[in-house]
N, CA, C and O atoms as a printed pandas DataFrame, in Angstrom:
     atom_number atom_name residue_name chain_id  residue_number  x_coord  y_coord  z_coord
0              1         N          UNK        A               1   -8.000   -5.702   25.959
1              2        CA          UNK        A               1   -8.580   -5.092   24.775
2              3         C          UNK        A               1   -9.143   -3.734   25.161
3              4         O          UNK        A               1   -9.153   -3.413   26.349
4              5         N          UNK        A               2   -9.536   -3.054   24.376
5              6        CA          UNK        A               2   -9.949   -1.666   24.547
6              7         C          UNK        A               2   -9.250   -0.966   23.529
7              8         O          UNK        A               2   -9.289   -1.089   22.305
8              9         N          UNK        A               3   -8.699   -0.321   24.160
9             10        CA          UNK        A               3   -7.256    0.692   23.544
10            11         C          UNK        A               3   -6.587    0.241   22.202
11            12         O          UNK        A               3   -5.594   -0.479   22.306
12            13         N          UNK        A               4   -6.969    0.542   21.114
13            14        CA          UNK        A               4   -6.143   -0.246   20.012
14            15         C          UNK        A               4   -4.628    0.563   20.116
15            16         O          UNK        A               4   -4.394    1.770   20.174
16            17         N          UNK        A               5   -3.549   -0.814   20.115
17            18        CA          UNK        A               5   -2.163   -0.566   20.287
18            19         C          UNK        A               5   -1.453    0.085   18.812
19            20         O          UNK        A               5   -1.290   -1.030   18.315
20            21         N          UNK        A               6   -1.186    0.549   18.284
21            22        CA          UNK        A               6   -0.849    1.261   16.928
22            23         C          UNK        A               6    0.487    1.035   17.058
23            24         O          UNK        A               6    1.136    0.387   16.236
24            25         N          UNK        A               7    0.983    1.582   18.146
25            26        CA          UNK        A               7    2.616    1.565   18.197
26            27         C          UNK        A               7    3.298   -0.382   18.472
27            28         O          UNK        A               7    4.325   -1.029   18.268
28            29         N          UNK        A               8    2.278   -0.529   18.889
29            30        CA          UNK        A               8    2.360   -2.476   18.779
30            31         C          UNK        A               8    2.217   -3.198   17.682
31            32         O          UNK        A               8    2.902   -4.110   17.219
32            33         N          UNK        A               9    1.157   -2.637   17.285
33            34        CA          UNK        A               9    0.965   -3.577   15.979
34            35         C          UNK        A               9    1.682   -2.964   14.502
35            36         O          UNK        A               9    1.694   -3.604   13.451
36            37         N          UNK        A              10    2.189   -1.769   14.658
37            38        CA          UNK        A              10    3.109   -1.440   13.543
38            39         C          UNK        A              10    4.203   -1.174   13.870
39            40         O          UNK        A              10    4.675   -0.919   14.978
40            41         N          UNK        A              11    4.936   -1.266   12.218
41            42        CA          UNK        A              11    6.341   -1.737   12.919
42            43         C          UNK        A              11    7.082   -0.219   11.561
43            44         O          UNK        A              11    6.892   -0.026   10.360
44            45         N          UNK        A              12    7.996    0.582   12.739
45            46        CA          UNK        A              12    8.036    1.878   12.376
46            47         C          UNK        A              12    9.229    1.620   11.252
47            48         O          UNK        A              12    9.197    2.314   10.236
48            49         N          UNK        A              13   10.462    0.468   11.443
49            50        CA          UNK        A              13   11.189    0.349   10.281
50            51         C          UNK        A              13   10.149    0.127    9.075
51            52         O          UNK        A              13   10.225    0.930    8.145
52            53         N          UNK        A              14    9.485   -0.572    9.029
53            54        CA          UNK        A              14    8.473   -0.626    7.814
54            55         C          UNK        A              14    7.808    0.358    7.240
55            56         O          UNK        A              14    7.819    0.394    6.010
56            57         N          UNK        A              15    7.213    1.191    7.847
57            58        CA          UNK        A              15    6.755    2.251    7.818
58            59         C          UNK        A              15    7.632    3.509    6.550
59            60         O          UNK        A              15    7.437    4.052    5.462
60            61         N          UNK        A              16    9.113    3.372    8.172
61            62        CA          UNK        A              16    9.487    4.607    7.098
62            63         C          UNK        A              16    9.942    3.882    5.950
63            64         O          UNK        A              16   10.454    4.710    5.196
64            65         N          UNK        A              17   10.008    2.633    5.409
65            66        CA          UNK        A              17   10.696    1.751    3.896
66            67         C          UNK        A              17    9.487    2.558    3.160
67            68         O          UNK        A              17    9.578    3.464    2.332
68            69         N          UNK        A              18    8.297    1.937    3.732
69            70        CA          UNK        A              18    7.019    2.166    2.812
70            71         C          UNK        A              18    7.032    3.639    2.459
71            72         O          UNK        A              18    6.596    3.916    1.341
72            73         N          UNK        A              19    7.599    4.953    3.477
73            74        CA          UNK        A              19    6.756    6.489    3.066
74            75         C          UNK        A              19    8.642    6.447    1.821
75            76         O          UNK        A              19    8.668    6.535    0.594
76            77         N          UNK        A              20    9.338    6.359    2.356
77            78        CA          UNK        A              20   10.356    6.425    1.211
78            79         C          UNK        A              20    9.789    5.627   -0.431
79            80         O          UNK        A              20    9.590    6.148   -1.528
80            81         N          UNK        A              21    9.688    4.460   -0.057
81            82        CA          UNK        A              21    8.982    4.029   -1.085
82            83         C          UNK        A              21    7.673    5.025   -2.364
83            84         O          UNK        A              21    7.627    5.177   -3.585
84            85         N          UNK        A              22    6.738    5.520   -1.074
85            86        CA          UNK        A              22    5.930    6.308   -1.648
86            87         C          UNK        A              22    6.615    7.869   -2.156
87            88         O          UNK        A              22    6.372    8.286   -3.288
88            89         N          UNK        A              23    7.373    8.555   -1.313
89            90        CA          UNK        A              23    8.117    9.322   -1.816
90            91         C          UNK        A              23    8.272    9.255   -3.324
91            92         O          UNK        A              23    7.627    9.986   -4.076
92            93         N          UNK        A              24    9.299    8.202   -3.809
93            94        CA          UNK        A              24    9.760    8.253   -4.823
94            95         C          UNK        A              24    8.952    8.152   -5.940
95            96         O          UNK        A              24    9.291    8.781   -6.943
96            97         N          UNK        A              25    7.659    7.285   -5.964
97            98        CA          UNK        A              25    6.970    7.063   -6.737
98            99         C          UNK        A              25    5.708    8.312   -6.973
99           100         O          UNK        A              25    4.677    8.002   -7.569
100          101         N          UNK        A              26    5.919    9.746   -6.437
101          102        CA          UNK        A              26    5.018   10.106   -6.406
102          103         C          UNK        A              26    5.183   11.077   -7.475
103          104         O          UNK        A              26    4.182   11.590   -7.974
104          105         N          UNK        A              27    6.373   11.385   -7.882
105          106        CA          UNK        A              27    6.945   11.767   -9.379
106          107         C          UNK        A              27    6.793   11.488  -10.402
107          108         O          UNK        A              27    7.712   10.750  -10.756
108          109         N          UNK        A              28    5.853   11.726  -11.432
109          110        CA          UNK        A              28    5.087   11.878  -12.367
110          111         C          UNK        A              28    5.891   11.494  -13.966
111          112         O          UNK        A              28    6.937   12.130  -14.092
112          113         N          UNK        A              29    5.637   10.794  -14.876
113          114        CA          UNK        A              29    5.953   10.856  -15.803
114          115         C          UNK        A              29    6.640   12.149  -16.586
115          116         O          UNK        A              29    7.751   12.177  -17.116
116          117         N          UNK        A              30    5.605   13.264  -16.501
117          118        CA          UNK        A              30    6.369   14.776  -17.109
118          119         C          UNK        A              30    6.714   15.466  -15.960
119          120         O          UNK        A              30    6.432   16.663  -15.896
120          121         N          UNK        A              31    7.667   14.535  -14.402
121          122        CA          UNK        A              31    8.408   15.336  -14.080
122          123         C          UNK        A              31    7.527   16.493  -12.704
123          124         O          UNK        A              31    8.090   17.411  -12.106
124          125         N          UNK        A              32    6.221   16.099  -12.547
125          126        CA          UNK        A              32    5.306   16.914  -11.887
126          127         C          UNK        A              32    5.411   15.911  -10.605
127          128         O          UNK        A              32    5.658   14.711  -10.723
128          129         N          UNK        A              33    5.182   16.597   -9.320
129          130        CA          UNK        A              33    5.168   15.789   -7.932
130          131         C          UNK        A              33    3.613   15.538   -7.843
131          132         O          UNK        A              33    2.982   16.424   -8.420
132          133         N          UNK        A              34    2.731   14.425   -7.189
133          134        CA          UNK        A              34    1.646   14.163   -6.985
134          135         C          UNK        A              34    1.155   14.285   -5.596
135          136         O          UNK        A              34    1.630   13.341   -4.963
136          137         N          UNK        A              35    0.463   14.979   -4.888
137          138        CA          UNK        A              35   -0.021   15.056   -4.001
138          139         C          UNK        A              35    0.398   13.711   -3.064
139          140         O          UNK        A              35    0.007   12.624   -3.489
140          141         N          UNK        A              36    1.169   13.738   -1.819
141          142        CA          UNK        A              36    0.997   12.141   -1.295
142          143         C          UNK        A              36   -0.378   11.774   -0.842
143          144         O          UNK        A              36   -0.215   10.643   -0.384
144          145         N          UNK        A              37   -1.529   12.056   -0.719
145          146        CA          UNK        A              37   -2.413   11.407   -0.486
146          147         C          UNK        A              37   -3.196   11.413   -1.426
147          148         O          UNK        A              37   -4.334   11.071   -1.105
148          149         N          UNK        A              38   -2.998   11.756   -2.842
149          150        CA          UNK        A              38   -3.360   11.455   -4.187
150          151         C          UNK        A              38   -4.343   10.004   -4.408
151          152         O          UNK        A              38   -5.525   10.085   -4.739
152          153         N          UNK        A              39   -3.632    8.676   -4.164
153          154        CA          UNK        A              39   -4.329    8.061   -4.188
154          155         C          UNK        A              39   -5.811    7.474   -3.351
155          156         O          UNK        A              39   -6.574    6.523   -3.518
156          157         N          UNK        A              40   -5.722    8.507   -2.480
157          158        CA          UNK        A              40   -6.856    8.268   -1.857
158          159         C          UNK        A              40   -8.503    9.413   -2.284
159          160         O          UNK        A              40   -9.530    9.656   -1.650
160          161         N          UNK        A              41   -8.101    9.741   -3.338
161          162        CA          UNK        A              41   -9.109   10.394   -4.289
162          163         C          UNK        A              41   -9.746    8.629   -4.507
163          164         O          UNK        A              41  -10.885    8.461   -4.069
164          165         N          UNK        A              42   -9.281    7.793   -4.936
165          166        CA          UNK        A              42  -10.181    6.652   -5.549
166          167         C          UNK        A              42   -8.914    6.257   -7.077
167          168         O          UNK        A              42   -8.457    7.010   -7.937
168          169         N          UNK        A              43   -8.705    4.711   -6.820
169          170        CA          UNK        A              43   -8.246    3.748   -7.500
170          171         C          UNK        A              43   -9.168    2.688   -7.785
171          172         O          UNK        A              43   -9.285    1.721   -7.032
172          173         N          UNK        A              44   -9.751    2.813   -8.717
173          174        CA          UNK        A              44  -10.537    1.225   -8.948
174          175         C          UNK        A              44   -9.593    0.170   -8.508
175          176         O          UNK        A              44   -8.419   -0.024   -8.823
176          177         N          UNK        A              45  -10.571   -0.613   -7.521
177          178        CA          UNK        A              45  -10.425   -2.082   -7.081
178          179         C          UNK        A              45   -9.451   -3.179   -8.129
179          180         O          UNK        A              45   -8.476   -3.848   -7.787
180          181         N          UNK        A              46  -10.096   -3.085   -9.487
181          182        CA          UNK        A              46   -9.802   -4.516  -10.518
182          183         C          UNK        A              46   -7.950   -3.381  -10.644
183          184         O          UNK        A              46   -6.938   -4.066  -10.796
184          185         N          UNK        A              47   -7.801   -2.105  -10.578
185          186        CA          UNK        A              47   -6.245   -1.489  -11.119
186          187         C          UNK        A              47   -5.237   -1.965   -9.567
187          188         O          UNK        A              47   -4.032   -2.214   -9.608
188          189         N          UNK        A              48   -5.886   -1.989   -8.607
189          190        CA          UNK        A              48   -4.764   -2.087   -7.503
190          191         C          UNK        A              48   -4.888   -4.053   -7.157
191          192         O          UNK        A              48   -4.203   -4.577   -6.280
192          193         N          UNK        A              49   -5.839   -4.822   -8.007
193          194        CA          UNK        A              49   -5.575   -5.906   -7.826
194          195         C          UNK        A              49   -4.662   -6.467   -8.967
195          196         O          UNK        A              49   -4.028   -7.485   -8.689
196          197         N          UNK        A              50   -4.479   -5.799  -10.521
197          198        CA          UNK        A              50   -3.554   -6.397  -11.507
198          199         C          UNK        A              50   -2.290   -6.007  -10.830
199          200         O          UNK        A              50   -1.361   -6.807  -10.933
200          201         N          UNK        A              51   -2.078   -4.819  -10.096
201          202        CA          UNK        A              51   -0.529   -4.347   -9.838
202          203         C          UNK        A              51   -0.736   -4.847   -8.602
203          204         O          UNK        A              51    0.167   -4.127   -8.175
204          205         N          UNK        A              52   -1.107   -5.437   -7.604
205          206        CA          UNK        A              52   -0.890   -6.201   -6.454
206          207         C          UNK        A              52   -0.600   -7.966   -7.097
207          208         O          UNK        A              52    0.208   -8.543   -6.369
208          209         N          UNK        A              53   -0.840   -8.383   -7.654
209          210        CA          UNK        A              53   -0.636   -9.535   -8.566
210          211         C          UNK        A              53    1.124   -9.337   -9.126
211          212         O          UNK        A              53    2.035  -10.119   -8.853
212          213         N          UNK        A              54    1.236   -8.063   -9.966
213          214        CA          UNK        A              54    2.512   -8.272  -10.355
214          215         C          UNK        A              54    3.351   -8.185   -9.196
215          216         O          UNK        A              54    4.148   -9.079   -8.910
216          217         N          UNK        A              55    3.198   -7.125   -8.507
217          218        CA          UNK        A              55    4.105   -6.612   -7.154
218          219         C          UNK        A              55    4.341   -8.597   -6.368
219          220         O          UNK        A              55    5.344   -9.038   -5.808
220          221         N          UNK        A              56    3.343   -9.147   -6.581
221          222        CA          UNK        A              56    3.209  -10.328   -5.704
222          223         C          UNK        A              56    3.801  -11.764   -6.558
223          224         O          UNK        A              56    4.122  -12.782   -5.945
224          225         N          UNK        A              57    3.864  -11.659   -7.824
225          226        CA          UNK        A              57    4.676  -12.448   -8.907
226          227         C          UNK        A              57    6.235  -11.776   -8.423
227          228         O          UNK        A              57    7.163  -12.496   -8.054
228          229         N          UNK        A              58    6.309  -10.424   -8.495
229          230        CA          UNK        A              58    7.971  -10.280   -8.005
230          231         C          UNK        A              58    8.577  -10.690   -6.756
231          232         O          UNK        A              58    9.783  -10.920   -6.666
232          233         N          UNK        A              59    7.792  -10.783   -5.823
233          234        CA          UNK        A              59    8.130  -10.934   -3.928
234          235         C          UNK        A              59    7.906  -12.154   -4.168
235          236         O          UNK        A              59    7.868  -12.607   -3.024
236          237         N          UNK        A              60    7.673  -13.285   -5.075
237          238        CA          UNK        A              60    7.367  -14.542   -4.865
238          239         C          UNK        A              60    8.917  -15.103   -6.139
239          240         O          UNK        A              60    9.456  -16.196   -5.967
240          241         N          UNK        A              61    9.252  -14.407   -6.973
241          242        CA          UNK        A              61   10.395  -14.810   -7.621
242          243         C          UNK        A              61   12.069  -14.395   -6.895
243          244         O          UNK        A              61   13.177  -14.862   -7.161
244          245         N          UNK        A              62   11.636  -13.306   -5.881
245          246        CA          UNK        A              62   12.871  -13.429   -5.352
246          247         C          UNK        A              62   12.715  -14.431   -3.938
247          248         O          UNK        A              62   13.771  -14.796   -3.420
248          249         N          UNK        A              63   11.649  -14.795   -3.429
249          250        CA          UNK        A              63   11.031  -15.359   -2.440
250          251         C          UNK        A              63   11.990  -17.088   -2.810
251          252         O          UNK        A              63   12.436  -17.881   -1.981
252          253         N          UNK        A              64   12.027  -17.174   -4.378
253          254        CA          UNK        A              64   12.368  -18.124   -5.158
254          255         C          UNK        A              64   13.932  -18.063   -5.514
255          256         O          UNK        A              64   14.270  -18.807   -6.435
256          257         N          UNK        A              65   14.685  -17.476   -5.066
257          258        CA          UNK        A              65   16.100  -16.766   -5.393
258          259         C          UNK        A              65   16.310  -16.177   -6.755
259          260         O          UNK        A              65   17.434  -15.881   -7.162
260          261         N          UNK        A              66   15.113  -15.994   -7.519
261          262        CA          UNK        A              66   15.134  -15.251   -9.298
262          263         C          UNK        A              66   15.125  -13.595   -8.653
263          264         O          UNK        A              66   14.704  -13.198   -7.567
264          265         N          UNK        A              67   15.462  -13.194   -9.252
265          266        CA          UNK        A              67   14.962  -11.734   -9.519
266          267         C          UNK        A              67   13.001  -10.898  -10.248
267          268         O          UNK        A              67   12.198  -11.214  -11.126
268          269         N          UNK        A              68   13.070  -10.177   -9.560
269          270        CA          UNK        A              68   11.871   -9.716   -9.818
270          271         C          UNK        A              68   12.310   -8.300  -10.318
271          272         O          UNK        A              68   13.458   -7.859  -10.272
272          273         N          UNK        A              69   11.148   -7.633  -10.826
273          274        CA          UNK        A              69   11.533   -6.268  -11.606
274          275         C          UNK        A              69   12.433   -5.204  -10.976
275          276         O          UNK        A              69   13.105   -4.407  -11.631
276          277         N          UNK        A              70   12.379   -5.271   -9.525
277          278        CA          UNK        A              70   13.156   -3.944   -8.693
278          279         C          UNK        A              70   13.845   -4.537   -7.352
279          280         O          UNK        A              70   14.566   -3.865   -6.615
280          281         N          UNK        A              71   13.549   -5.756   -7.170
281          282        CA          UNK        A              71   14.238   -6.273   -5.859
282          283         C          UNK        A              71   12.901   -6.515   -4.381
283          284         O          UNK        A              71   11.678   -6.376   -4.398
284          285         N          UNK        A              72   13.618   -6.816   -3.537
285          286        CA          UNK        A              72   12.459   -7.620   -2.954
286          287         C          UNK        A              72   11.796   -6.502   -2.256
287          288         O          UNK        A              72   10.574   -6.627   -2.178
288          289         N          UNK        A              73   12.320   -5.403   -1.711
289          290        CA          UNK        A              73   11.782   -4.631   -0.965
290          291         C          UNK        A              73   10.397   -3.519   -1.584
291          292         O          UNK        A              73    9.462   -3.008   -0.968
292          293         N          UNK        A              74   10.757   -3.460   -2.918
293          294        CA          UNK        A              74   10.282   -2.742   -3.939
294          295         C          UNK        A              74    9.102   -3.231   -3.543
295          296         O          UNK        A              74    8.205   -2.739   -2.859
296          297         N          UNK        A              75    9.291   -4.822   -4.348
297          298        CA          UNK        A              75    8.060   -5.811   -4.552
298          299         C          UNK        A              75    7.082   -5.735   -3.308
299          300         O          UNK        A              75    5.853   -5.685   -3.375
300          301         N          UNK        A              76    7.827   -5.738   -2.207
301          302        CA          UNK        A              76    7.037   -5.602   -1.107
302          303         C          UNK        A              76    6.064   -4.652   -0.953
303          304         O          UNK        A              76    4.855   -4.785   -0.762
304          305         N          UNK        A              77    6.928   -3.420   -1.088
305          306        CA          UNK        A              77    5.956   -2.118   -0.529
306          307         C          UNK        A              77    4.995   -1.829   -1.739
307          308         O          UNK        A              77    3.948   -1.200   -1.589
308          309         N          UNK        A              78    5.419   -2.333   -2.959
309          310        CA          UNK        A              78    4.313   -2.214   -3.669
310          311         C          UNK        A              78    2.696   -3.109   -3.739
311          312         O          UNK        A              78    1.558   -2.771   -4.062
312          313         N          UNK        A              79    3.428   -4.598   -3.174
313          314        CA          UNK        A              79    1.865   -5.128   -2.787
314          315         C          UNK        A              79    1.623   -4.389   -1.446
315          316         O          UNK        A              79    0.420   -4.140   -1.519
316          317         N          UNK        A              80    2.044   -3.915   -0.314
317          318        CA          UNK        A              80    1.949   -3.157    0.575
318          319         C          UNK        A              80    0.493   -2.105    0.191
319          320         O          UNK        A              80   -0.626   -1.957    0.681
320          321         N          UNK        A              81    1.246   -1.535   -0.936
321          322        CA          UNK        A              81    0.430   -0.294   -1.405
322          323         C          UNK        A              81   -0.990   -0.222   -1.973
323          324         O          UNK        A              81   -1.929    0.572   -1.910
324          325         N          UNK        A              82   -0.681   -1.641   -2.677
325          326        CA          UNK        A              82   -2.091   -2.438   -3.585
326          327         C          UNK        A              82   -2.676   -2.626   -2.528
327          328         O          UNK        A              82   -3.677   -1.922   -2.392
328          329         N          UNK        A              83   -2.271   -3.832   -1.085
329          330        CA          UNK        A              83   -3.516   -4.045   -0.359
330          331         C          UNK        A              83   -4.065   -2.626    0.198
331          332         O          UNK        A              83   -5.138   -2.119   -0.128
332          333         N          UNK        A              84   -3.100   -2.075    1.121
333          334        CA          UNK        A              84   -4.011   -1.266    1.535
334          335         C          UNK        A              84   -4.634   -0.177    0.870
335          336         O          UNK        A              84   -5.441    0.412    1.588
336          337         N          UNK        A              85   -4.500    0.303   -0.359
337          338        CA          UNK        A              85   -5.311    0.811   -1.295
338          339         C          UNK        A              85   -6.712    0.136   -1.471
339          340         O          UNK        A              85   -7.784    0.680   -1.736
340          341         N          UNK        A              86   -6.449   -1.113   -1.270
341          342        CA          UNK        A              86   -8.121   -2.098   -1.670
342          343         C          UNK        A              86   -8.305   -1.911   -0.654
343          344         O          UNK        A              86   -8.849   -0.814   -0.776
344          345         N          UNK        A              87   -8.298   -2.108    0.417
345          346        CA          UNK        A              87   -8.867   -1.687    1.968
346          347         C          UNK        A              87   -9.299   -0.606    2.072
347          348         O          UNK        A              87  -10.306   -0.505    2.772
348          349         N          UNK        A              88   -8.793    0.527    1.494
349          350        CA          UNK        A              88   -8.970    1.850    1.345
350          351         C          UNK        A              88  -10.621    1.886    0.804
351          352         O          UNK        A              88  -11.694    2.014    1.393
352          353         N          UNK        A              89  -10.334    1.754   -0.238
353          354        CA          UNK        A              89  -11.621    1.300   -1.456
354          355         C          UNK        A              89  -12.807    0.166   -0.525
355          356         O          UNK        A              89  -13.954    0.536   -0.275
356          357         N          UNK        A              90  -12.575   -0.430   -0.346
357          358        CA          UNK        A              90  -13.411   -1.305    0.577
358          359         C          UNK        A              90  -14.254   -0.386    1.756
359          360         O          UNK        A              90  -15.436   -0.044    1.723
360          361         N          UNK        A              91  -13.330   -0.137    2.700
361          362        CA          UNK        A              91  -13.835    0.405    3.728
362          363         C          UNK        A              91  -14.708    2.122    3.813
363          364         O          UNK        A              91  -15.496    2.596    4.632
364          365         N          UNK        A              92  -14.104    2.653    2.566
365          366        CA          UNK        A              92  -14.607    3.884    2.326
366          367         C          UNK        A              92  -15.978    3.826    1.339
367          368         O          UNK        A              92  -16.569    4.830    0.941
368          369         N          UNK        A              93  -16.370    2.366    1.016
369          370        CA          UNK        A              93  -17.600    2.081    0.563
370          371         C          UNK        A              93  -18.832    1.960    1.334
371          372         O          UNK        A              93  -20.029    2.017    1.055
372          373         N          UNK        A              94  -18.086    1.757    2.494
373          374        CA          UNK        A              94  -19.314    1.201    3.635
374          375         C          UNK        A              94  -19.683    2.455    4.449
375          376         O          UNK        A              94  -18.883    3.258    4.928
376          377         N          UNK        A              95  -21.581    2.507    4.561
377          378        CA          UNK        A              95  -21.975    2.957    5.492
378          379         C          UNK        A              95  -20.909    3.789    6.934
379          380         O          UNK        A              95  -20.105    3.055    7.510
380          381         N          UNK        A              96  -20.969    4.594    7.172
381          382        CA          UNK        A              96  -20.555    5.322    8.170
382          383         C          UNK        A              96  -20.758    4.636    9.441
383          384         O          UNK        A              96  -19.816    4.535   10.226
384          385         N          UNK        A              97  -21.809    4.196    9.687
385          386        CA          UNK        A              97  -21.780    4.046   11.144
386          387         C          UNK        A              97  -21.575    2.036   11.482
387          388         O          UNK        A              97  -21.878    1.237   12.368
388          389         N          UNK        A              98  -20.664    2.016    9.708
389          390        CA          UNK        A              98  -20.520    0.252    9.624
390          391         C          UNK        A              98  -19.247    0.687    9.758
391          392         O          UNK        A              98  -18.550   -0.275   10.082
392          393         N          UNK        A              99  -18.656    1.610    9.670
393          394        CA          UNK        A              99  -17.116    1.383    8.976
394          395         C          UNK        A              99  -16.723    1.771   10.167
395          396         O          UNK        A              99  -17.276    2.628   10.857
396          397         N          UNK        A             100  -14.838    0.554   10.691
397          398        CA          UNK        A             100  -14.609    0.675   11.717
398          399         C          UNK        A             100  -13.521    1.292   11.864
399          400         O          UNK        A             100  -12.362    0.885   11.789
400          401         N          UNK        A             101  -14.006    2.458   12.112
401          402        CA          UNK        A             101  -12.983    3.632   12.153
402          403         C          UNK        A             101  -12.149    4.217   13.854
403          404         O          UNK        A             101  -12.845    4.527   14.820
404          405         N          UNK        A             102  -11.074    4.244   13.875
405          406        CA          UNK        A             102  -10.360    4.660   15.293
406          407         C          UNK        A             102  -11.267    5.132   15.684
407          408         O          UNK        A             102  -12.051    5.953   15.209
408          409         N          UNK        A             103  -11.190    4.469   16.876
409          410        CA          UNK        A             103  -11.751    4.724   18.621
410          411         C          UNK        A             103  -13.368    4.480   18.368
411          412         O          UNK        A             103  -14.111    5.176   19.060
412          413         N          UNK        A             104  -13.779    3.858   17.745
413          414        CA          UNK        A             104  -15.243    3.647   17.390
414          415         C          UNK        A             104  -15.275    2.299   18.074
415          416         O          UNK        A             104  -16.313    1.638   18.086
């Protein structure tokens, strides 16, 4: 222990699914691109737990051999996105010298 492993504990095919993933979605209804770190301005908690719920009703109907709204990978990176958005929100609530931030 010591050294937190980053390149161990994440797994870089996933990664780039997830920034493609985010890519695409960062395109705006009228057509405008959104900042990629946009959502880390602040998502209320109760909005990234209804769309982590659906994202998680779809990864559990193809989980089931049904179809879900976009396919399984979709479903994935979108509860992907919900949790760590609530983690986001979580951890950026806490005290500074609580929150366990790299190499701390």
């Amino acid at each position: 222990m010591g050294k937190l492993d980053y390149e161990g504990f994440l797994s870089p095919l996933v990664l780039a699914r997830f920034a493609r993933y985010m890519d695409r979605h960062r395109v705006q209804t009228d057509g405008t691109l959104r900042a990629s770190d946009n959502w880390q301005k602040g998502i209320p908690p109760d909005a990234y737990m209804k769309s982590g719920w659906r994202h998680f009703m779809d990864w559990w109907l193809e989980h089931r051999g049904r179809s879900g709204r976009a396919g399984l990978e979709e479903a994935l990176c979108g509860l992907l996105f919900n949790v760590q958005g609530y983690l986001h929100e979580v951890l950026r609530g806490m005290p500074l010298d609580t929150c366990p931030l790299p190499g701390a």
